[in-house]
C-alpha positions in Angstrom: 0.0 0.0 0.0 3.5 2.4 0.6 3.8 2.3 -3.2 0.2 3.3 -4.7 0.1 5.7 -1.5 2.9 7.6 -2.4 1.6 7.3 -6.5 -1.8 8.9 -5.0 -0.2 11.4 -3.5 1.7 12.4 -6.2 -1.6 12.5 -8.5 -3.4 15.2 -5.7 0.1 17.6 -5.7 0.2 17.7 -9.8 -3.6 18.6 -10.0 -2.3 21.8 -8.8 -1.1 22.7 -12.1 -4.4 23.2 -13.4 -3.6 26.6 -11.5 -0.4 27.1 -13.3 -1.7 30.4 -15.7 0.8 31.2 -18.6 1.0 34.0 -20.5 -0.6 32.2 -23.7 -4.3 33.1 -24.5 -6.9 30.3 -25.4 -8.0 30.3 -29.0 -10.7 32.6 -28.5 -9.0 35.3 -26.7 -11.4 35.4 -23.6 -8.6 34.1 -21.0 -5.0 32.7 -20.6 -4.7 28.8 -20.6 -3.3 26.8 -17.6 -0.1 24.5 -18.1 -2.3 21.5 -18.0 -4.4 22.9 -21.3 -1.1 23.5 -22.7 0.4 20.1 -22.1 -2.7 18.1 -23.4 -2.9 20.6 -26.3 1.0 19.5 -27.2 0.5 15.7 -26.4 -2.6 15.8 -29.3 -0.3 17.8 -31.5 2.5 15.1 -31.3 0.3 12.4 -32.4 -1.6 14.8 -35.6 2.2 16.2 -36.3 4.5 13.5 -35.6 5.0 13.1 -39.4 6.9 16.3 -39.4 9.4 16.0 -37.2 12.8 15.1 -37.9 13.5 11.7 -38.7 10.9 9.6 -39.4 11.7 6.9 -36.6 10.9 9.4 -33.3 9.1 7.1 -30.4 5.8 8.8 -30.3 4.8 7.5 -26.8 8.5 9.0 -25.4 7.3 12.4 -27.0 3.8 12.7 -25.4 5.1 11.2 -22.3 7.6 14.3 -22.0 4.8 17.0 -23.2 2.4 16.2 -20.4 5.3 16.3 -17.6 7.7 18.4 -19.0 5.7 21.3 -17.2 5.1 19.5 -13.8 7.2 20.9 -12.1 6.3 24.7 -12.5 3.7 23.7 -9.6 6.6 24.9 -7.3 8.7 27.2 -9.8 5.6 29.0 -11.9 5.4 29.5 -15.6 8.2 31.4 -17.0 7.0 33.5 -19.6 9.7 32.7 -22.4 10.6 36.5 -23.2 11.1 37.6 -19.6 14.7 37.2 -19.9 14.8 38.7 -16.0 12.7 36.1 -14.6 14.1 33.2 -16.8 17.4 33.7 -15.3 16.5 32.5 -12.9 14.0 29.6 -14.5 16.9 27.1 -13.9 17.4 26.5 -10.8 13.7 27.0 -9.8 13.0 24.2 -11.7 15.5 22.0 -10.7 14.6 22.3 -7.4 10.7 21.6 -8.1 11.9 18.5 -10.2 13.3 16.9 -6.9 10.6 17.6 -4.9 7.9 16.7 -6.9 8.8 13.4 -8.9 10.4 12.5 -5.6 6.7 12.1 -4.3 6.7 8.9 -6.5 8.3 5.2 -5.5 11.9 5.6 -6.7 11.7 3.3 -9.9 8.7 6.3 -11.8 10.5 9.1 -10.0 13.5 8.4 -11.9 11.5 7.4 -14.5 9.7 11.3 -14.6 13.2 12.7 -13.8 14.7 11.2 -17.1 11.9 12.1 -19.0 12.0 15.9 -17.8 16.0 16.2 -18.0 15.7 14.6 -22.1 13.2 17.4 -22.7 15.3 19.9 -21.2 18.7 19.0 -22.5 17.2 18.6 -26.4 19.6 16.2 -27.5 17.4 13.3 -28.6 15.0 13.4 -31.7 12.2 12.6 -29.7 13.0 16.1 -27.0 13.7 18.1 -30.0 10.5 17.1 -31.5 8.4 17.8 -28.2 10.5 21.4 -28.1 9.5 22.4 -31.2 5.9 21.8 -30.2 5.9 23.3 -27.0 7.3 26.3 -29.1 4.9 26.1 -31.9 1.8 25.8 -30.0 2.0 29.9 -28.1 2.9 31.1 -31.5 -0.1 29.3 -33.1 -2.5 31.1 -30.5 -0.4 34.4 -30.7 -1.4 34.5 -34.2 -5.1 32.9 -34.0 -5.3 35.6 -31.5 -4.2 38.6 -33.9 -1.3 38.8 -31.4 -2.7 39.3 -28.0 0.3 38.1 -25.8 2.7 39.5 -28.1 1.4 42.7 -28.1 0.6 42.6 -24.3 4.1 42.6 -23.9 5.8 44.2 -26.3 7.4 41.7 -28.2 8.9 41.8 -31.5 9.6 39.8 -34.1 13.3 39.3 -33.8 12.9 38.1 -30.5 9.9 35.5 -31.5 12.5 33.7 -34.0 15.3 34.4 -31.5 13.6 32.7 -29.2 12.1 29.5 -31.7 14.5 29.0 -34.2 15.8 26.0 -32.1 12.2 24.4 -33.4 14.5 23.7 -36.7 16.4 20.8 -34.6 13.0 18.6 -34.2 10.7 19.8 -37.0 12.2 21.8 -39.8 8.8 21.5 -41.9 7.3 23.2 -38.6 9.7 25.8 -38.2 9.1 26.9 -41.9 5.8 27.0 -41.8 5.6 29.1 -38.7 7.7 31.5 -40.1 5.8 32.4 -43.3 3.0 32.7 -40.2 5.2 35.5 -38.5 5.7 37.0 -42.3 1.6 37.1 -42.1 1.4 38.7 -38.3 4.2 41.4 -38.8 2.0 42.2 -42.3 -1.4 42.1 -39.9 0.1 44.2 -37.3 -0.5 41.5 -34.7 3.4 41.6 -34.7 5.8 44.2 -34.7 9.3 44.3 -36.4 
């Protein structure tokens, strides 16, 4: 009972990411979404987009595995909107220190499980954590644009520091990467975008 206790008790503490609020508005414009929105929004993308990414042998399952827990652990560090370059120097170690607490709330054999699974995401260097970066960097640009802009504009961002900031989409999913960038083309043109 030690073992599905401590697996309950990990299930409770990660609900409280549903009050995790980034900086990305829902489609519609009405209100930010939550990291969990975000997570199962990227875990449906990797199975509709998986065609696209580099390489045609990723392991799809490894991919959504690290979309829905790659954000976990901003339950103790919060969202860290990607253009704040104040707060995001600080993003690491935040993080790192959430990562221990919370997948350490598992039995040992899935916490190191989770822990691998967050560290491939973060350190990009497989196929399969490139591919799940380029999503979670495709999907706030997506609603940026469905959303003529809202975040962008919200805080001043320009288009130098949106590619800046994405370009490293190009290691998992050049085909995304291109097409996102005729997008920015289109919001710089709409004014949803400045240069």
């Amino acid at each position: 009972m030690e073992r599905l206790e401590q697996q309950i008790q990990f299930i409770i503490e990660i609900d409280k990411l549903k009050q995790v609020v980034r900086q990305t508005y829902v489609t519609d414009a009405s209100r930010c979404e939550n990291s969990v929105e975000h997570s199962w929004h990227l875990a449906v993308m990797a199975m509709i987009l998986a065609e696209h990414a580099n390489g045609s042998d990723i392991d799809l399952l490894r991919v959504i595995k690290m979309v829905l827990i790659h954000d976990i652990v901003e339950i103790d560090a919060g969202d860290t909107f990607l253009y704040d370059d104040k707060h995001s120097a600080s993003k690491s170690g935040r993080e790192l220190a959430a990562a221990a607490r919370l997948f350490n709330l598992l039995p040992t054999d899935q916490a190191d499980q989770f822990r691998e699974l967050w560290d491939e995401f973060e350190f990009r260097e497989t196929k399969e954590a490139k591919f799940a970066y380029a999503l979670d960097r495709l999907q706030p640009m997506l609603h940026n644009i469905i959303t003529k802009g809202k975040a962008w504009q919200k805080h001043g961002v320009k288009k130098f520091q949106v590619i800046e900031k994405n370009r490293p989409m190009q290691e998992g999913a050049v085909p995304l990467w291109d097409y996102i960038s005729d997008l920015l083309d289109y919001a710089v043109e709409e004014g949803y975008l400045s240069k």
